[in-house]
C-alpha positions in Angstrom: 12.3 38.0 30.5 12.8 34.8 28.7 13.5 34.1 24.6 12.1 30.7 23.1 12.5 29.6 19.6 10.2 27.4 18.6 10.5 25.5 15.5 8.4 24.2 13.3 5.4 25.8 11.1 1.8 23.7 11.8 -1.0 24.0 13.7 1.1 22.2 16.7 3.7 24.9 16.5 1.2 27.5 16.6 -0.5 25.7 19.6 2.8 25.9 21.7 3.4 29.9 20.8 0.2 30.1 21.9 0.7 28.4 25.3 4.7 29.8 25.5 2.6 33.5 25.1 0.7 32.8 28.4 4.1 32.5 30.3 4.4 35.3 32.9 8.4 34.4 32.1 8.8 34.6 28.7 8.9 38.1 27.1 10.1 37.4 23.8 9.1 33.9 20.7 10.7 33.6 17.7 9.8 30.6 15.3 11.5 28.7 12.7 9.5 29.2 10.2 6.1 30.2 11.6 3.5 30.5 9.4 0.7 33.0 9.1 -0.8 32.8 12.2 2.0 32.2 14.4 3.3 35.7 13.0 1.0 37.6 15.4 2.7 35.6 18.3 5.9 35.6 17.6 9.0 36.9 14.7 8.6 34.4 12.1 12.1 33.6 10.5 11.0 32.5 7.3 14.7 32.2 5.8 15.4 29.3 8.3 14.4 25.5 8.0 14.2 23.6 10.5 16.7 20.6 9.1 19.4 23.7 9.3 20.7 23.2 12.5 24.2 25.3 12.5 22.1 27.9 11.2 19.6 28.1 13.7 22.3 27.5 16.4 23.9 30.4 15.2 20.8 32.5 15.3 20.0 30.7 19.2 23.4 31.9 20.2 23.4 35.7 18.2 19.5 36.3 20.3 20.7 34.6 23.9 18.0 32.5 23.3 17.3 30.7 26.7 15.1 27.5 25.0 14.3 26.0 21.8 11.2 23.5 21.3 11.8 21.9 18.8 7.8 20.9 17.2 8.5 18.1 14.3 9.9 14.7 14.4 12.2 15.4 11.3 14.4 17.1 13.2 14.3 15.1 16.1 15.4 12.0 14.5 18.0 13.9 12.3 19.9 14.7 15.8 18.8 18.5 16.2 19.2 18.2 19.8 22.7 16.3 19.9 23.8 19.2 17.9 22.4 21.6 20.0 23.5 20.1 22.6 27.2 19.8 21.6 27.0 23.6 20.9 26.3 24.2 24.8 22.6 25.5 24.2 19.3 24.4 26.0 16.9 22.2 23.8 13.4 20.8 24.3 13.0 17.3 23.0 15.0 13.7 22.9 18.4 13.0 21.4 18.7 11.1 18.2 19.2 8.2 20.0 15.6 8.9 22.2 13.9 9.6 18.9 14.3 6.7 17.4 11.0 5.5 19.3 9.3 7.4 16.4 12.2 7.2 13.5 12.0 3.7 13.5 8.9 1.5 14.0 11.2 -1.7 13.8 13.3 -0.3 16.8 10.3 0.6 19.1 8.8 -2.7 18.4 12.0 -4.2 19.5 11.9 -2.4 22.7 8.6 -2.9 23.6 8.8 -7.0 22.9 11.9 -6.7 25.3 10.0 -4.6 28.1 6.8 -6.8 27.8 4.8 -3.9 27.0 1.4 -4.7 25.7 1.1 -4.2 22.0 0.1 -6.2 18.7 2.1 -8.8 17.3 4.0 -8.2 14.4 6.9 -9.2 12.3 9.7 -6.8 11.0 10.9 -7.7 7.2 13.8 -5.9 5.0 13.5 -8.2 2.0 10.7 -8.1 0.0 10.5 -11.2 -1.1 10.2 -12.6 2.6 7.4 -9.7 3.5 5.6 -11.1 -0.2 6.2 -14.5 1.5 4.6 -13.9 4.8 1.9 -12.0 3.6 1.2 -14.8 0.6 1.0 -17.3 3.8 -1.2 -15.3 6.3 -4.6 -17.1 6.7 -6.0 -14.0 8.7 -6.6 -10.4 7.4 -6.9 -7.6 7.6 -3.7 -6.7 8.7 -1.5 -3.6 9.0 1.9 -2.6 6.8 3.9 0.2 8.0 7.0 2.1 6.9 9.8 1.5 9.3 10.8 5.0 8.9 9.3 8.5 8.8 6.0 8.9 6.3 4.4 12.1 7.1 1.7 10.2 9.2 1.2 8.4 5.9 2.9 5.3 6.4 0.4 3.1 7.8 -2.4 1.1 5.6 -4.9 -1.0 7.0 -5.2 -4.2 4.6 -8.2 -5.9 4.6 -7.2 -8.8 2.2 -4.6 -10.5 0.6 -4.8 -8.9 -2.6 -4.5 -5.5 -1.0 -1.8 -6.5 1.5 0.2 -7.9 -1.5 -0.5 -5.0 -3.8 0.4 -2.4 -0.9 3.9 -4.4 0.4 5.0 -3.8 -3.5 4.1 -0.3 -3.3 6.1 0.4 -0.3 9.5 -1.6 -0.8 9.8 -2.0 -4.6 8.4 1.4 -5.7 9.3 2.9 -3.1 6.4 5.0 -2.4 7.7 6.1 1.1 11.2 6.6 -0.3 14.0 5.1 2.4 11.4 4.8 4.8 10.1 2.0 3.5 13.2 0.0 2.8 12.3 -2.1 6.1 8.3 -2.8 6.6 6.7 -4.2 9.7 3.8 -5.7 9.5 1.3 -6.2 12.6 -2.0 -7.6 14.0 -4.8 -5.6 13.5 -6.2 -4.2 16.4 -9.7 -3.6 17.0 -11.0 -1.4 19.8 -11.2 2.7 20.5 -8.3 4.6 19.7 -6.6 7.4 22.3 -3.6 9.6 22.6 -1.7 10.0 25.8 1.6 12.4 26.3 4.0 12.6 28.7 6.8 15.4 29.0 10.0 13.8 30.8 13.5 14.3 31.8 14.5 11.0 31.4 13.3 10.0 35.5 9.9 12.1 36.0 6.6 11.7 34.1 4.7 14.7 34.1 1.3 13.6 32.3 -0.9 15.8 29.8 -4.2 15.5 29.0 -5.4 12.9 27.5 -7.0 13.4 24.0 -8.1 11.5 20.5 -7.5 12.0 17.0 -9.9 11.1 13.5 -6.9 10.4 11.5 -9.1 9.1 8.6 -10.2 12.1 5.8 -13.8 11.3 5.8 -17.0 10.9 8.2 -17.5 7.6 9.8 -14.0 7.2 9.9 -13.9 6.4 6.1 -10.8 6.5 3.6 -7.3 6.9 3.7 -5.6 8.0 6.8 -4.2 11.7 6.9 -1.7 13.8 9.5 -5.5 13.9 11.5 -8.4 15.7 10.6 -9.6 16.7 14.0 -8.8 15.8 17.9 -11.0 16.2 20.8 -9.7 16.5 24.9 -10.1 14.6 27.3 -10.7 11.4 26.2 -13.0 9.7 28.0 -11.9 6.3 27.6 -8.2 6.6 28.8 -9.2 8.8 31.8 -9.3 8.0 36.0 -7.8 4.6 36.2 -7.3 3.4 32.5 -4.9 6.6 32.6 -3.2 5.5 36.1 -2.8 1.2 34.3 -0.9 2.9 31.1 1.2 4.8 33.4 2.5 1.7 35.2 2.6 -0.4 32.4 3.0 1.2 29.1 5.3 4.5 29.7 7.0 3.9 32.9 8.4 0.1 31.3 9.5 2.2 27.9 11.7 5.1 29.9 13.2 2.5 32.0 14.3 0.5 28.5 15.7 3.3 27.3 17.4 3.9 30.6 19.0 1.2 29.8 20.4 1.0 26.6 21.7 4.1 27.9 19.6 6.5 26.4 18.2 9.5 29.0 15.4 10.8 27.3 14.0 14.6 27.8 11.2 15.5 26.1 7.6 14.4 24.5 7.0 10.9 25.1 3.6 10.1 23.3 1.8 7.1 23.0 -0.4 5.9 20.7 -3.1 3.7 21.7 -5.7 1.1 20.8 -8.1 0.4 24.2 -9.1 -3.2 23.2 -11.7 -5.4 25.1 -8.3 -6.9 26.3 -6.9 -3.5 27.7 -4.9 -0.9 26.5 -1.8 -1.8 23.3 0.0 0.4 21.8 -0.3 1.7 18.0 3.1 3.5 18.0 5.2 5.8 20.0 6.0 9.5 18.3 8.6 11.4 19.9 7.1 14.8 19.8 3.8 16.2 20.7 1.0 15.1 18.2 -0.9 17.2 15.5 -3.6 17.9 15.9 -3.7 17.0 19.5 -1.8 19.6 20.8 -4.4 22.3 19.1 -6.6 20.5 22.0 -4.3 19.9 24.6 -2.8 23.1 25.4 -5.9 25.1 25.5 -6.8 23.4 28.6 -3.2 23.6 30.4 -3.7 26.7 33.3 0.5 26.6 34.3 3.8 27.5 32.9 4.5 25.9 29.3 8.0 27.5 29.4 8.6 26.3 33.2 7.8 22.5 32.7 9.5 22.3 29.3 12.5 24.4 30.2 12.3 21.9 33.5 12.5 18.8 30.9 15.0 20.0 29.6 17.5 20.7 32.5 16.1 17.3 33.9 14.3 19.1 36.5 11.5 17.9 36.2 10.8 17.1 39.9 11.2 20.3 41.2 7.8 21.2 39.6 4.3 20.9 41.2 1.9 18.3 39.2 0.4 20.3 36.5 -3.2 22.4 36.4 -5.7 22.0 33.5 -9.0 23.6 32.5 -11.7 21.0 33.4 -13.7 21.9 30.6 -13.0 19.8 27.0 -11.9 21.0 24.2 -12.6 19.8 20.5 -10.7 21.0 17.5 -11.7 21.0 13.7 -9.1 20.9 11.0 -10.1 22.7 7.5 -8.1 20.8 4.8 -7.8 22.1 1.0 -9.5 20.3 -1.1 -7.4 16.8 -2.4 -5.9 16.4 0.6 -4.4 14.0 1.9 -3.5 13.9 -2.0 -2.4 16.6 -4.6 -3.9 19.9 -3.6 -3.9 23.3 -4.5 -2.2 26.2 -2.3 -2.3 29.6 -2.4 -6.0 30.4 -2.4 -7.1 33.3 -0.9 -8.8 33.0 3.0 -12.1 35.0 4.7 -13.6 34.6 8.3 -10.4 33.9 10.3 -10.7 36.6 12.5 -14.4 36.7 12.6 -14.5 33.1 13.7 -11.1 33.8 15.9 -13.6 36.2 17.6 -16.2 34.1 19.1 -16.0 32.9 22.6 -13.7 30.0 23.6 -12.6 30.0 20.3 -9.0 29.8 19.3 -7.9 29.1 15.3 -4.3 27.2 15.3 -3.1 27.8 11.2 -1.2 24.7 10.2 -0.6 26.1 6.3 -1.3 29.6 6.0 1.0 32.2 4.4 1.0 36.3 4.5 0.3 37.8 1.4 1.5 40.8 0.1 -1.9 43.0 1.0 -1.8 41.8 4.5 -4.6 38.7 3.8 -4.0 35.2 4.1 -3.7 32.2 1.6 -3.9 28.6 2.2 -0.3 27.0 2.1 -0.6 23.0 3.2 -3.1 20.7 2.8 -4.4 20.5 6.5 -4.7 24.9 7.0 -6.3 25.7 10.2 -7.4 23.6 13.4 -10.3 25.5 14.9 -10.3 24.6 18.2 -13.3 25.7 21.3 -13.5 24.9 24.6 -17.0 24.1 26.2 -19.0 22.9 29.4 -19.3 19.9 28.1 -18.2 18.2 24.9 -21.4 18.9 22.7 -21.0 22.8 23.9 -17.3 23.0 22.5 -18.2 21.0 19.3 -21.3 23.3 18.3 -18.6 26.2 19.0 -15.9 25.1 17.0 -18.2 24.2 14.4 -19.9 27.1 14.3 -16.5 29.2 13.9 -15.8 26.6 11.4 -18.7 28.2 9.9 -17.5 31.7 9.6 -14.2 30.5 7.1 -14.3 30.1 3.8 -12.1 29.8 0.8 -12.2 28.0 -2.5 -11.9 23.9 -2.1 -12.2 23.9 1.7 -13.9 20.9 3.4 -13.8 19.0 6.8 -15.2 16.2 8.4 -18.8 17.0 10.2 -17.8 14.3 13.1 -15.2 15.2 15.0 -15.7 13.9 19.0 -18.6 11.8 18.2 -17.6 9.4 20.1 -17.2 11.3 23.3 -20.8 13.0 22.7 -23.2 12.2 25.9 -19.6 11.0 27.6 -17.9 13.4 30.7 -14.5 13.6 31.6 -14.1 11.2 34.6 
């Protein structure tokens, strides 16, 4: 039997045990660090962090560990899998080279202007007094800023005048809100249409498509306030399925591998794109180069084959040899509970009822994303997104009323969640 390490400690992470458990070939899961649910899956190793990568190597090699996934983009873009790589051990995800799709906005731009892949137009600035400039000049608003570099899923703001775009560019590259990763800004057309999330796992040549699913990144009802690491996802999604799914395909992901191809860069692993379906057709937001969060909480559920096969296939670049994947027709809609202030300052630590209770009810799965085991065996909240409650249903208002409902069933001091998520797909059927 098979041993996986997977790394990371969300709700995504917990999502992929979850699948990786369903593998009639994988017998044993450890995870770097886990959290409190993923310890029922799998051995949580809670003294290793996932930016320690001789560490971790030498636990892979110590366990003859036959794959790691590695879950977050931090250590993706840090160069995890060169390092793994180097040391002669079998990795899940892209190089640091590959990962620079998501590590730097400015450099996936680039790429995309070169492949003419359809996105919105934007300009890339490293000096702020030329972003000040161009934003004092723009006659059209609103318009969107984004960190070059890595922000938690907090790096993008929405501008919706001059005043705001002005007092947001000095935010980001004079005080540094986003630290280095907002040394370089690009800033971009709004787009206005229906946003969706497709993935793709690769070996560089083959495109094995997942399902198709879409996020409420914003923290309140309606879509309201500031964005956060997403508050709930639903799959599929209706508007990027049957042959809106088949036109990305040939011209959004295909055209991307094939630019990396050739600046030289083979990439392996989750290629995942971003997407606003305009009245114009579909553009791209942004490319991450892992799977998303929350989407995977809805995604997985519904995948019937092998996890471990098609991702241990990525990674050898065998990719081919599989047969197209199977998925649960039925959709799936997921619920994340945040702690109260988030996406700003929260409170951790507070103690958590219902889980298994709600856990319990049918077609009901509860992915933590920042939960820690106490002393006495209970749970406390540890993040500020905790748990994604996720159900599947015949239809999409059948899995929302059941994820709800478990939603229902947990409590704990400060919790709150959006009352919306998959409104949008309500009274729609997959295609």
């Amino acid at each position: 039997m098979k041993k996986v390490l997977v790394i990371g400690s969300g709700g995504r992470e917990h999502a992929l045990c979850e699948a990786l458990s369903r593998s009639p070939q994988v017998g044993q899961i450890f995870c770097a660090p886990g959290n409190g649910g993923i310890a029922d899956l799998a051995e949580c190793l809670s003294d290793y962090l996932a930016g320690d990568f001789a560490g971790l190597a030498d636990f892979v090699e110590a366990q003859s560990i036959d794959l790691t996934v590695v879950g977050p983009e931090n250590p993706l873009v840090d160069g995890i899998v060169d390092y793994f790589q180097e040391r002669g051990l079998s990795v899940f995800g892209p190089t640091k080279a590959g990962a620079q799709l998501e590590g730097s906005k400015a450099f996936c731009k680039d790429l995309m202007a070169r492949h003419h892949v359809p996105t919105a137009g934007y300009r890339v600035f490293d000096e702020f007094d030329d972003a000040h400039g161009y934003l004092q000049s723009l006659d059209y608003y609103p318009v969107v800023l984004k960190a070059d570099g890595l922000a938690a899923g907090k790096g993008v703001v929405i501008c919706e005048n001059r005043e705001d775009a002005l007092a947001t560019i000095t935010d980001m590259m004079e005080a540094k809100r986003f630290g280095e990763a907002s040394t370089k800004v690009v800033v971009e057309e709004f787009l206005r249409g229906e946003e969706a999330s497709v993935h793709a796992v690769t070996d560089g040549e083959t495109l094995m498509i997942f399902p198709t699913a879409q996020d409420h990144k914003a923290v309140h009802d309606g879509d309201k306030g500031p964005n956060t690491g997403g508050m709930g996802a639903y799959s599929p999604a209706p508007i990027v399925e049957g042959p809106m799914l088949r036109k990305i395909e040939r011209d959004i992901l295909l055209p991307v591998l094939d630019g990396l191809r050739k600046l030289g860069i083979r990439y392996r692993g989750v290629l995942y794109a971003g997407l606003m379906i305009t009245k114009g057709g579909p553009r791209v937001i942004e490319f991450n180069a892992r799977f998303g969060d929350p989407e995977t909480e809805v995604m997985l559920p519904r995948l019937k084959s092998d996890l471990y096969a098609i991702l241990k296939a990525a990674a050898d670049g065998k990719l081919s040899e599989l047969d197209p994947p199977e998925f649960d027709e039925r959709p799936c809609v997921g619920v994340v509970m945040a702690s109260g202030g988030y996406p700003g300052p929260y409170a951790a630590g507070k103690p958590m009822y219902g889980l298994e209770d709600a856990g319990a009810q049918p077609d009901v799965t509860v992915f933590h994303a920042g939960t820690r085991l106490r002393d006495d065996g209970g749970l406390s909240t540890a993040g500020g997104r905790v748990v994604c409650v996720t159900a599947r249903g015949d239809d999409f208002r059948d899995a929302r009323d059941k994820a709800y409902g478990a939603v229902g069933r947990i409590r704990w001091e400060g919790a709150f969640y959006r009352t919306d998520i998959a409104h949008r797909a309500i009274g729609k059927q997959p295609v």
